[in-house]
Structure formats: structure tokens, C-alpha cells
DRENDO-1510 file (C-alpha; in Angstrom, 1 decimal, always signed):
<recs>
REC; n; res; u; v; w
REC; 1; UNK; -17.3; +8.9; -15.5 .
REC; 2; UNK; -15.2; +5.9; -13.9 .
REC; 3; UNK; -11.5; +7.3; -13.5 .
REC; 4; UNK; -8.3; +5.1; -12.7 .
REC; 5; UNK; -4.9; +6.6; -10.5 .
REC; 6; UNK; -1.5; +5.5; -11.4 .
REC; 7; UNK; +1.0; +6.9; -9.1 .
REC; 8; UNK; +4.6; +6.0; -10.5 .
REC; 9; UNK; +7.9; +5.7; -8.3 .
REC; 10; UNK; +10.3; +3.3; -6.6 .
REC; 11; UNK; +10.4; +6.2; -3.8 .
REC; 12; UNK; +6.2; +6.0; -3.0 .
REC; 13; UNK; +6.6; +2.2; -2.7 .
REC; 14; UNK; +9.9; +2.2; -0.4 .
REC; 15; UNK; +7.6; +4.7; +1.9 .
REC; 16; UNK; +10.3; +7.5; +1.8 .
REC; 17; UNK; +7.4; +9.8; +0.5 .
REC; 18; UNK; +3.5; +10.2; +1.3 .
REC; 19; UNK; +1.4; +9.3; -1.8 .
REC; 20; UNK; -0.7; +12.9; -1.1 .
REC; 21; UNK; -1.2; +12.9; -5.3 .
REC; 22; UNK; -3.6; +9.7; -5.1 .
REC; 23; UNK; -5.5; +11.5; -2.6 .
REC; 24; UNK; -5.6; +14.6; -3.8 .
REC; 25; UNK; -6.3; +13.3; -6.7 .
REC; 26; UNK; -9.5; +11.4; -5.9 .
REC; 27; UNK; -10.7; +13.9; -3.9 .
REC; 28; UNK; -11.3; +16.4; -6.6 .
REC; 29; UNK; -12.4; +13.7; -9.2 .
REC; 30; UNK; -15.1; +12.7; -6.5 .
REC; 31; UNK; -15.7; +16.4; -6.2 .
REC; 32; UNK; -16.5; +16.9; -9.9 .
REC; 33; UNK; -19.1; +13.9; -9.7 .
REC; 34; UNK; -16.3; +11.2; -11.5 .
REC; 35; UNK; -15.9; +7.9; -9.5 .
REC; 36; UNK; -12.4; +6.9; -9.0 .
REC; 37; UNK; -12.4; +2.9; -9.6 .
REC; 38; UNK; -8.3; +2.1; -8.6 .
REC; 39; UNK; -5.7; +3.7; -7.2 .
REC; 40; UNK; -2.7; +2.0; -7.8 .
REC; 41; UNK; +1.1; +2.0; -7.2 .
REC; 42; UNK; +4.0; +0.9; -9.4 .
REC; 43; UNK; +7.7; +1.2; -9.9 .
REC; 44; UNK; +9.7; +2.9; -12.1 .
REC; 45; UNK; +9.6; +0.3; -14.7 .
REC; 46; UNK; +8.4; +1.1; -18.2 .
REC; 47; UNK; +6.7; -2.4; -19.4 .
REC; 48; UNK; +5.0; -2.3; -16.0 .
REC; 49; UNK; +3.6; +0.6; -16.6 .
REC; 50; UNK; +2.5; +0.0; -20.1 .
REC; 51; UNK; +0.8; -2.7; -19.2 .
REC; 52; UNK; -1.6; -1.1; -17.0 .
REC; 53; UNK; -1.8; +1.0; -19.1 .
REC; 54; UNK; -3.1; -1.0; -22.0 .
REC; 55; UNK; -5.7; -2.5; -19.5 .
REC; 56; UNK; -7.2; +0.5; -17.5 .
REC; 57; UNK; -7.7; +2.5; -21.2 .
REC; 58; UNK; -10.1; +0.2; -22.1 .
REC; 59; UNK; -11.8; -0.7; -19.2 .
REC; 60; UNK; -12.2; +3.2; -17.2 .
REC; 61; UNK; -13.1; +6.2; -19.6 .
REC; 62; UNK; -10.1; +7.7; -18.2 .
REC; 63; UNK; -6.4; +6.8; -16.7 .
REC; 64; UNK; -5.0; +9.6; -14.9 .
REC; 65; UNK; -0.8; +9.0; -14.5 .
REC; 66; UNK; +1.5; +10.9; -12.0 .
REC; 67; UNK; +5.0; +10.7; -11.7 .
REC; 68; UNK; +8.2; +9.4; -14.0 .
REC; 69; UNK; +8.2; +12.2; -16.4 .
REC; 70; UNK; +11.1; +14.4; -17.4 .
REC; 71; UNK; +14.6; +13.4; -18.4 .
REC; 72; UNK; +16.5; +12.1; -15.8 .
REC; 73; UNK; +17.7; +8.3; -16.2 .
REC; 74; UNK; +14.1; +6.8; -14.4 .
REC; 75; UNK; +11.8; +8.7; -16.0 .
REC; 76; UNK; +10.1; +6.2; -18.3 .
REC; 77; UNK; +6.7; +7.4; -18.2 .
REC; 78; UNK; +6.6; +9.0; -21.3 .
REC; 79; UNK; +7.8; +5.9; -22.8 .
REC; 80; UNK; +5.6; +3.2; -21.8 .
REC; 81; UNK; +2.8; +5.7; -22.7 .
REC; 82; UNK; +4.1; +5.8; -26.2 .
REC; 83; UNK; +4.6; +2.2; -25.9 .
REC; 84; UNK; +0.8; +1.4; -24.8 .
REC; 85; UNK; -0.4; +3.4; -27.7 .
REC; 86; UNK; +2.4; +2.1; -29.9 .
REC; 87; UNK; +3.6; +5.7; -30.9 .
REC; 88; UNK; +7.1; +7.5; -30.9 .
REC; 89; UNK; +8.2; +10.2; -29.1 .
REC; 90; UNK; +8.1; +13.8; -30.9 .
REC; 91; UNK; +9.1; +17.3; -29.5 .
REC; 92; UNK; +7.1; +19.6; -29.7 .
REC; 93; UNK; +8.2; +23.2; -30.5 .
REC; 94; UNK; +6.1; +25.1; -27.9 .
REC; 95; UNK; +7.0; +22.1; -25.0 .
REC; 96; UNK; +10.6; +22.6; -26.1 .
REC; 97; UNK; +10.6; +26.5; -25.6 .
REC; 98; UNK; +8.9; +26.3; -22.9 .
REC; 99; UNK; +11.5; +24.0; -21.3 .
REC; 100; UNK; +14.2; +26.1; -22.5 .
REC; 101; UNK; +12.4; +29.4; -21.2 .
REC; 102; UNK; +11.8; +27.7; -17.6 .
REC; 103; UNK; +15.6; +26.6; -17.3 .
REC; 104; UNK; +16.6; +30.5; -18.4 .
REC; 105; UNK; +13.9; +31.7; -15.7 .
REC; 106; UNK; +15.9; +29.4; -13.0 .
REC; 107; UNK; +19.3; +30.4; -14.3 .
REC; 108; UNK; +18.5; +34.1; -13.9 .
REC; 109; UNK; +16.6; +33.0; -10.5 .
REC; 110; UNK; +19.4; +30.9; -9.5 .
REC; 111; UNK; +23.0; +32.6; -10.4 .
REC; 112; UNK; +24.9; +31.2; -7.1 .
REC; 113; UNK; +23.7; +27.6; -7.8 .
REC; 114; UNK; +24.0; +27.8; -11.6 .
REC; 115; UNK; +27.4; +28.9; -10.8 .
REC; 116; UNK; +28.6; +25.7; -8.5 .
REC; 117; UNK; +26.6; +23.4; -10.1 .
REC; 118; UNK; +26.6; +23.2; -13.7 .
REC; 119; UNK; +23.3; +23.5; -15.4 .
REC; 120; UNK; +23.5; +21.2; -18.7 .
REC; 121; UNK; +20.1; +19.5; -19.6 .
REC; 122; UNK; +19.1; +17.9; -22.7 .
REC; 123; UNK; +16.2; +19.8; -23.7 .
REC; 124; UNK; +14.9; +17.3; -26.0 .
REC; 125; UNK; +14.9; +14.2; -23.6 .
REC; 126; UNK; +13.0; +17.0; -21.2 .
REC; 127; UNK; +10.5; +18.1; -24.4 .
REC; 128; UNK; +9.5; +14.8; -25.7 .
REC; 129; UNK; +6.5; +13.7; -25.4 .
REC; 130; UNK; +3.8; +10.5; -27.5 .
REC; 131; UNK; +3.3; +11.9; -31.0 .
REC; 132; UNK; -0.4; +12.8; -31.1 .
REC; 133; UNK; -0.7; +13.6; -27.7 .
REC; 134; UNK; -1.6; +16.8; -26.3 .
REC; 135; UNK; +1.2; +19.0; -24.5 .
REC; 136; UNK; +0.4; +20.5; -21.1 .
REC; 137; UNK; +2.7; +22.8; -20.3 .
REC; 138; UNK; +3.7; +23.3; -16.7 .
REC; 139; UNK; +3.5; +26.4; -15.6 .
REC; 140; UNK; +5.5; +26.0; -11.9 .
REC; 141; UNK; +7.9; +23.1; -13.1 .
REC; 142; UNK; +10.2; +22.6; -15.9 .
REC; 143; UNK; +8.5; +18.9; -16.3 .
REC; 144; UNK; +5.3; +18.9; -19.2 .
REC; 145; UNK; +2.3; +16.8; -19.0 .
REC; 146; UNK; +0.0; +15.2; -21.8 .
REC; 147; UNK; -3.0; +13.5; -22.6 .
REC; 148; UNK; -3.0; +11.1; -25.3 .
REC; 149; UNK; -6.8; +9.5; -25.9 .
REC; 150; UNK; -8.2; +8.7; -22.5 .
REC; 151; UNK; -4.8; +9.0; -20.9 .
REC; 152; UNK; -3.8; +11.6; -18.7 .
REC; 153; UNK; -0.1; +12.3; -17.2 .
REC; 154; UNK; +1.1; +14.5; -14.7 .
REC; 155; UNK; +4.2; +15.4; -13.0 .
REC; 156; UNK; +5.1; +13.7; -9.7 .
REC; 157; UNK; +5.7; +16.8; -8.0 .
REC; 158; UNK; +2.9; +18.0; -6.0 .
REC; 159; UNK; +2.6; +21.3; -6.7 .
REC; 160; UNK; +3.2; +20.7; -10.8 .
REC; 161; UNK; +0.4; +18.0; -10.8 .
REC; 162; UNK; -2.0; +20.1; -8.9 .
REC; 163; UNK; -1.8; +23.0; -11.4 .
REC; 164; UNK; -1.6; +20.7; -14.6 .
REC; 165; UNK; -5.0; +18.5; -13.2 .
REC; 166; UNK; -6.6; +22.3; -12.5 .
REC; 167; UNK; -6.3; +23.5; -16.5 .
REC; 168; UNK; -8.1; +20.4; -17.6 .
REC; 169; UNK; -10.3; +19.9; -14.3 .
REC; 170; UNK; -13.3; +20.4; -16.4 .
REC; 171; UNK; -12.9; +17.2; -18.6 .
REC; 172; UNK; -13.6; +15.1; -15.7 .
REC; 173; UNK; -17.3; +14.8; -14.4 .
REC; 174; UNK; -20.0; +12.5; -13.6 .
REC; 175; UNK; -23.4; +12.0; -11.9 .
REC; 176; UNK; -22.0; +11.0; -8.7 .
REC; 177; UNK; -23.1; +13.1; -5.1 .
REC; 178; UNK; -22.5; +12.0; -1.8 .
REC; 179; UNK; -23.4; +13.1; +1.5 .
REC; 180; UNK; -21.7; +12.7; +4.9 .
REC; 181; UNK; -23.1; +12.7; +8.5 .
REC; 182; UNK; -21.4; +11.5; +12.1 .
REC; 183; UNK; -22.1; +9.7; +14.5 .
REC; 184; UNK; -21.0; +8.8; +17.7 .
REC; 185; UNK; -22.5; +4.7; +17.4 .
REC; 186; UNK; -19.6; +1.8; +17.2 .
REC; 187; UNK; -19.1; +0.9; +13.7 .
REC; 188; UNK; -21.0; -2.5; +15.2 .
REC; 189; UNK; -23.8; -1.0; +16.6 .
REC; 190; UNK; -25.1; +0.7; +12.9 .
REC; 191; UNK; -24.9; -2.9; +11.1 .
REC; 192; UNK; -28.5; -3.5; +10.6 .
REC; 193; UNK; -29.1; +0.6; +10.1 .
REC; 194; UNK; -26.7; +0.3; +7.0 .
REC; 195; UNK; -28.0; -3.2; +5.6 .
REC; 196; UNK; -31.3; -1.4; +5.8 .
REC; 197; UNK; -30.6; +1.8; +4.0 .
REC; 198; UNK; -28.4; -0.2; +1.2 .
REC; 199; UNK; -31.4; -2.3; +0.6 .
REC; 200; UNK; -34.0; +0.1; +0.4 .
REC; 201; UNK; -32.2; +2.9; -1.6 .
REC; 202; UNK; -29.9; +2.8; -4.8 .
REC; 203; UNK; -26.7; +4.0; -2.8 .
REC; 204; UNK; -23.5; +2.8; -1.2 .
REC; 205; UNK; -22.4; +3.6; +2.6 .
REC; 206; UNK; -19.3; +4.2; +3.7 .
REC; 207; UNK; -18.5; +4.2; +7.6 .
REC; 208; UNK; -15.0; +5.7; +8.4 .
REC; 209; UNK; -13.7; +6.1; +11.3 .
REC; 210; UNK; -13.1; +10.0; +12.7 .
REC; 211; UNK; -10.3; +12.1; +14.4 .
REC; 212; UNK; -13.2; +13.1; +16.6 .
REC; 213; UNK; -13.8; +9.7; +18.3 .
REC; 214; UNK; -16.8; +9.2; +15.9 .
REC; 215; UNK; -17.8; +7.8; +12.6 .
REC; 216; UNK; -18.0; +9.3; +10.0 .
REC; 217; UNK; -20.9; +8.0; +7.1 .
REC; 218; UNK; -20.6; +9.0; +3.9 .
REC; 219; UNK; -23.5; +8.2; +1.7 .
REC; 220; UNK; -23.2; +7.9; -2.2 .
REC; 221; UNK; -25.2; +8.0; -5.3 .
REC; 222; UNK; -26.7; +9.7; -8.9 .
REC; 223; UNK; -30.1; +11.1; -7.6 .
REC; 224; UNK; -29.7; +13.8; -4.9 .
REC; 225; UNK; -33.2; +13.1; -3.9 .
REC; 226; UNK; -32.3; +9.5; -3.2 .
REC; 227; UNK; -29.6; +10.2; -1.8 .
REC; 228; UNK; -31.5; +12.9; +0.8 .
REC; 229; UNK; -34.0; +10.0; +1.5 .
REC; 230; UNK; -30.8; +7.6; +1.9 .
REC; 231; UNK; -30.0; +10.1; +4.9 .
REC; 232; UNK; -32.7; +10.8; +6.1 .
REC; 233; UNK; -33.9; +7.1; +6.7 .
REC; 234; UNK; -30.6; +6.7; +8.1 .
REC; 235; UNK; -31.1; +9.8; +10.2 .
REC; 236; UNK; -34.2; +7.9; +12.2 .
REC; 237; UNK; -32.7; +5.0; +13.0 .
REC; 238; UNK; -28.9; +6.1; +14.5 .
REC; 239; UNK; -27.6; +8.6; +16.6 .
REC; 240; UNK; -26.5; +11.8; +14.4 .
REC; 241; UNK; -23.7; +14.1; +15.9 .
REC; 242; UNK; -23.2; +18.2; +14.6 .
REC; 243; UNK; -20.3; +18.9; +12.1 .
REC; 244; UNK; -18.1; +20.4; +13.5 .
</recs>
């Protein structure tokens, strides 16, 4: 399964945040087997974001979208999803009381704040989502989710994208296994190790640098006993250092 990222906000591309989501992200589709094919990063702007859109759903079995959703005046998200799949927006009864529920769950929370700073959303523009798509509701955010065909979106917020990828975790998977060893050689110094392995053994090799002062390899592929072999050729030919 070849997955695609789309991290959405003016705020990731003016650096005044980390983009953690892509890599969390891509770590737990690489976890489940899936192979993450792009990560990329766009701003706020809805015929942008359709457009990728419209490309990655036909050529990745799925697009996974974080950030841009809710109601505020730059969420357009939800739109250039609609857009892309050439739907309207509906709102759904059980998103809508769910947003209505999480904003009385705040209020009650919140009475000091509520009380200085007046608490008016539309819950409509919060509720709406593609018609046909799939509601996920968040259960730590007031912001929902949905998956419409191959396309999955997410919250921006951290937390709220974390626990909306974790109800659906299981429709991602794939054949894909890697395994990683260290060693304290110069990137340099493993070139013809690497060429070797890559031709003799349906995998790729990765060589990362480490916080250790070492490298880290990380080897890649859809038969675990290729794979082994991968490593263990490697293993005989460069300098392996313990995991710690």
C-alpha cells in the first residue's frame, strides 16, 4: 500500500511550527507495512489543495490530509476536498451533536473563560463535511475528520490527528519490513558494501546519519527472509555496532 502526506498550513511553511504530523505520520504507516511515497507541504489555499488532491487519488491507493479543518476563516480543507470529488458539503447529524456536545463539555470545563470571552460558534460551518464521506468524530477536539474514497483527513492538531489516524490505523497496511543496524564506518567508506547488497538482493538501503556519532542503515523490503540475507551479507562486509 503506497500512501501520500499532505500537511496543510501557512504556519508549517513560515516555520513558526515543527511539522511532527508528517513524521508521525510516516512512522506508523511504515510501521503497519504501507510505504509512504510524498510528503508534502502546502498553504492554506483551497484550489492548491484540490489539485493535489485530484492527482495523488489516482496515483497512491491512499492520501492522507492533516490540517485546515474546522470553521474558522482558513480552514478550506473540507472544501477543496468536496471540490476534488466535485461534492457539496452536508452536516451530518451525529458530527453536528457531537460538535455541539464538545463545545457544552468546554463551557462547563471552562466557566471563567466562557465568561470573558464569548463563546459563539457556527455549529454548521464546524459540522460540515463532503457529502458521502465518512464522519470521524474527534474524540479530544471539537474539529471532525473524514474519509471520502481513498482520501483521508485529519485535524492539524497533534493530539486530535493522532487519535483520529489510531481508530482507522487498521485500513492502512502493506508488505513492506525493514531492518536497521549501526555502524560506526563513514558514510564513504560503506559505498561499495551498499552497491553490493542493492545488487544482489531485492531491497533498498538507507544510511542515516546518528545522534551517536554513527550510521544508522536501515534496510527495506517484502520478504523478511531477503531481507535477513540483505543484513546479513551486509553484516560481513562492515563494521556492525550494538543498539543501544
Amino acid at each position: 500500500m503506497e500512501v501520500a502526506i499532505l500537511t496543510v498550513g501557512d504556519e508549517v511553511l513560515a516555520g513558526d511550527i515543527a511539522n511532527t504530523n508528517a513524521q508521525w505520520l510516516a512512522s506508523r504507516l511504515t510501521d503497519r507495512g504501507a510505504t509512504v511515497g510524498r510528503i508534502l507541504t502546502v498553504p492554506d489555499d483551497r484550489g492548491l489543495i484540490e489539485t493535489r488532491i485530484r492527482t495523488w487519488t489516482d496515483a497512491f491507493d491512499a492520501a492522507i490530509v492533516t490540517g485546515g479543518l474546522g470553521g474558522t476563516h482558513d480552514d478550506v480543507t473540507v472544501d477543496a476536498i468536496a471540490d476534488a470529488f466535485d461534492r457539496d458539503l452536508a452536516v451530518y447529524e451525529s458530527v453536528r451533536r457531537d460538535v455541539i456536545e464538545t463545545v457544552a463539555e468546554y463551557r462547563d470545563a471552562n466557566p471563567e473563560t466562557v465568561a470573558a470571552h464569548e463563546l459563539d460558534i457556527d455549529v454548521n460551518e464546524w459540522a460540515a463535511l463532503p457529502a458521502g464521506s465518512r464522519p470521524l468524530l474527534n474524540p479530544d477536539g471539537l474539529c471532525p475528520g473524514c474519509v471520502l474514497e481513498n482520501v483521508y483527513a485529519f485535524p492539524g492538531v497533534p493530539g486530535e490527528m493522532r487519535a483520529l489516524f489510531d481508530g482507522i490505523a487498521e485500513e492502512f497496511s502493506g508488505d513492506a519490513v525493514a531492518r536497521t543496524v549501526y555502524t560506526p564506518q563513514p558514510e564513504g567508506s560503506m559505498v561499495e558494501a551498499v552497491n553490493g547488497v542493492r545488487e544482489r538482493f531485492d531491497v533498498t538501503v538507507g544510511s542515516y546519519p546518528d545522534k551517536k556519532a554513527r550510521n544508522r542503515l536501515k534496510v527495506t523490503g517484502t520478504d523478511p527472509a531477503v531481507v535477513d540475507a540483505a543484513v546479513t551479507w551486509l553484516s560481513d562486509r562492515i563494521a556492525i555496532a550494538p543498539d543501544e
